[in-house]
C-alpha positions as CSV (number, residue, x, y, z in Angstrom):
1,X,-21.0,21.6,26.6
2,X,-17.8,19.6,26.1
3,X,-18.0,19.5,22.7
4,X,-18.4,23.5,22.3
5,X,-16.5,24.7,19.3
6,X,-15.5,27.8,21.0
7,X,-13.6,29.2,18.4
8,X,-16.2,28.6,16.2
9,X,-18.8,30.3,18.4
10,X,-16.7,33.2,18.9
11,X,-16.1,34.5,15.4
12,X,-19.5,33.8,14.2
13,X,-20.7,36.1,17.4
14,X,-18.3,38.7,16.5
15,X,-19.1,38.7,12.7
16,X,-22.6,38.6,13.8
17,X,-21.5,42.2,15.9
18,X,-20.5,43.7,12.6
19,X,-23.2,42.8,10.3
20,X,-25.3,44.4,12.4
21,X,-23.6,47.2,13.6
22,X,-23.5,48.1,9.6
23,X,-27.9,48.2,9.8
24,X,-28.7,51.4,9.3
25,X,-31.9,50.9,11.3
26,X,-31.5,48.5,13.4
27,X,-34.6,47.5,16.0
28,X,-34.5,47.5,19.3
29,X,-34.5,43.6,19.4
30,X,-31.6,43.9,16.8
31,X,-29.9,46.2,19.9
32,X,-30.6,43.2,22.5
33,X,-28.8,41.1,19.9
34,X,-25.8,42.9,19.1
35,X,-24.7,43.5,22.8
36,X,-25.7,39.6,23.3
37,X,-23.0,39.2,20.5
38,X,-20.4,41.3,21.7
39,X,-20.7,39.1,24.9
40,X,-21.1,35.7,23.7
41,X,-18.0,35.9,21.5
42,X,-16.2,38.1,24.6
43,X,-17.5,34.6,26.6
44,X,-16.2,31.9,23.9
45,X,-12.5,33.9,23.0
46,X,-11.6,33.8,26.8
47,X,-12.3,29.9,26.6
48,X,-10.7,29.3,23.3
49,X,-8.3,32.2,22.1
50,X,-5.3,34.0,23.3
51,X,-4.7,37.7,24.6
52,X,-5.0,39.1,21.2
53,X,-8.9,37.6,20.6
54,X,-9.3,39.0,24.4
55,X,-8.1,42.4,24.0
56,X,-10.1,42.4,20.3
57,X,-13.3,40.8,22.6
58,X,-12.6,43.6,25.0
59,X,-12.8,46.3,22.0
60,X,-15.7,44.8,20.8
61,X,-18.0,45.2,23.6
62,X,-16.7,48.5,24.1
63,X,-17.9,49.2,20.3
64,X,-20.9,48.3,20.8
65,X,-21.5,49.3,24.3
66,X,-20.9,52.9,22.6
67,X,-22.7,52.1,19.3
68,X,-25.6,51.4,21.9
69,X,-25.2,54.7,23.9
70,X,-24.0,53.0,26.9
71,X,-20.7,55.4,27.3
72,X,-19.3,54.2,31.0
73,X,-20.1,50.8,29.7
74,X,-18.1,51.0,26.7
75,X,-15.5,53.2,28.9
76,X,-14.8,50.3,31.1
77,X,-14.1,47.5,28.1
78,X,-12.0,50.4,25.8
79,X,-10.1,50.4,29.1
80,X,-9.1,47.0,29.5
81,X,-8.2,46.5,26.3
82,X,-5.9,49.2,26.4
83,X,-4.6,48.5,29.3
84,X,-4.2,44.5,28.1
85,X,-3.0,46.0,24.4
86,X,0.2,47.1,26.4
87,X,1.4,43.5,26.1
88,X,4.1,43.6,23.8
89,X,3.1,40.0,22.0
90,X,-0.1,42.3,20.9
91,X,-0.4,43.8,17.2
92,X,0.7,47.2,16.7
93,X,-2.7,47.5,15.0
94,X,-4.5,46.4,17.5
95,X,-3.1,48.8,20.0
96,X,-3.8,51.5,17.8
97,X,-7.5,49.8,17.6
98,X,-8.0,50.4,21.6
99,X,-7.0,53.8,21.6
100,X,-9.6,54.5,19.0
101,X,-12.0,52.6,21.7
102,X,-10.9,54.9,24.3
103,X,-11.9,57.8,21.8
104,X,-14.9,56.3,21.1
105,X,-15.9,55.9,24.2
106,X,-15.5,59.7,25.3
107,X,-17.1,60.5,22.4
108,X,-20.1,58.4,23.6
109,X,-20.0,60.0,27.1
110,X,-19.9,63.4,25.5
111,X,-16.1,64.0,27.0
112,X,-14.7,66.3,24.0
113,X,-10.9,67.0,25.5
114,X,-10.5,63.1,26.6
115,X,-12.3,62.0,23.0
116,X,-9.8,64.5,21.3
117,X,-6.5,63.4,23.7
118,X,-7.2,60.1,22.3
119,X,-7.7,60.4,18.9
120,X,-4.0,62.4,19.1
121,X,-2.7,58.9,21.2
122,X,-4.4,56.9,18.0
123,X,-3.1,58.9,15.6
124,X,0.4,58.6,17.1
125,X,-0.1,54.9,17.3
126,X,-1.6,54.6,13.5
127,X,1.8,56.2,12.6
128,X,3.7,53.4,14.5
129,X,1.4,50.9,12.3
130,X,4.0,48.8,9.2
131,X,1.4,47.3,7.5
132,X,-0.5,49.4,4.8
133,X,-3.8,47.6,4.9
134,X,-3.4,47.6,8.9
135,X,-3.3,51.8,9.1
136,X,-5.9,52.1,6.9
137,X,-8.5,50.3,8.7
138,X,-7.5,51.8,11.8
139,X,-7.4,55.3,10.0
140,X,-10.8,54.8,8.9
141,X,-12.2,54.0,12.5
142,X,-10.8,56.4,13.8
143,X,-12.4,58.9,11.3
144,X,-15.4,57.4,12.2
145,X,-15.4,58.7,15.7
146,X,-15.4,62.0,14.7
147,X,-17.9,62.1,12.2
């Protein structure tokens, strides 16, 4: 285990999370692998990367936690990474990315005023966002909650 390339491990895992997150049908094996992902890379960031690759980690699982339909799962990892986004060090794009988590995740748990409270603390957030590229992404996940 020494020789781990625990960065290595962790991206592939969470590339892995958005390939198939993107299947339109995925199988219920496909559903086993995706949450494996979102924990394996959550498992090799904490050994290798810094509190920006955990919060993202933290997101991620809560992604697909709520992708999966488990809503109090995906509750509980929007929340620490909002909580941990509040580190100053951390992106403004990435705090923005954790409230749209939060939203997500009422969404998932069928919560309309808490899913709409934070889609108005994302938007906020997207605002405070300088990079172009940055606010769109996070614009465009953000739609995607309330679709």
């Amino acid at each position: 285990m020494e020789n781990l390339d625990h960065r290595t491990l962790a991206a592939t895992n969470y590339n892995r999370c958005f390939e198939l997150l993107e299947e339109v049908n995925r199988s219920a094996e496909q559903n086993v692998e995706l949450l494996t992902s979102a924990f394996t890379s959550r498992y090799h960031w904490r050994e290798a990367g810094g509190n920006e690759q955990w919060v993202t980690s933290d997101w991620m699982v809560a992604r697909v936690a709520g992708a999966l339909g488990h809503g109090l799962l995906a509750l509980s990892y929007a929340q620490r990474a909002y909580d941990a986004a509040q580190d100053p060090r951390i992106p403004d794009w990435l705090l923005a990315s954790t409230a749209e988590g939060m939203a997500r995740a009422y969404a998932v748990l069928g919560d309309v005023e808490q899913r709409n409270a934070w889609c108005l603390t994302c938007e906020k957030l997207i605002g405070d966002i300088r990079d172009d590229d940055d606010r769109s992404i996070i614009a465009q996940q953000l739609a995607s909650v309330l679709r």
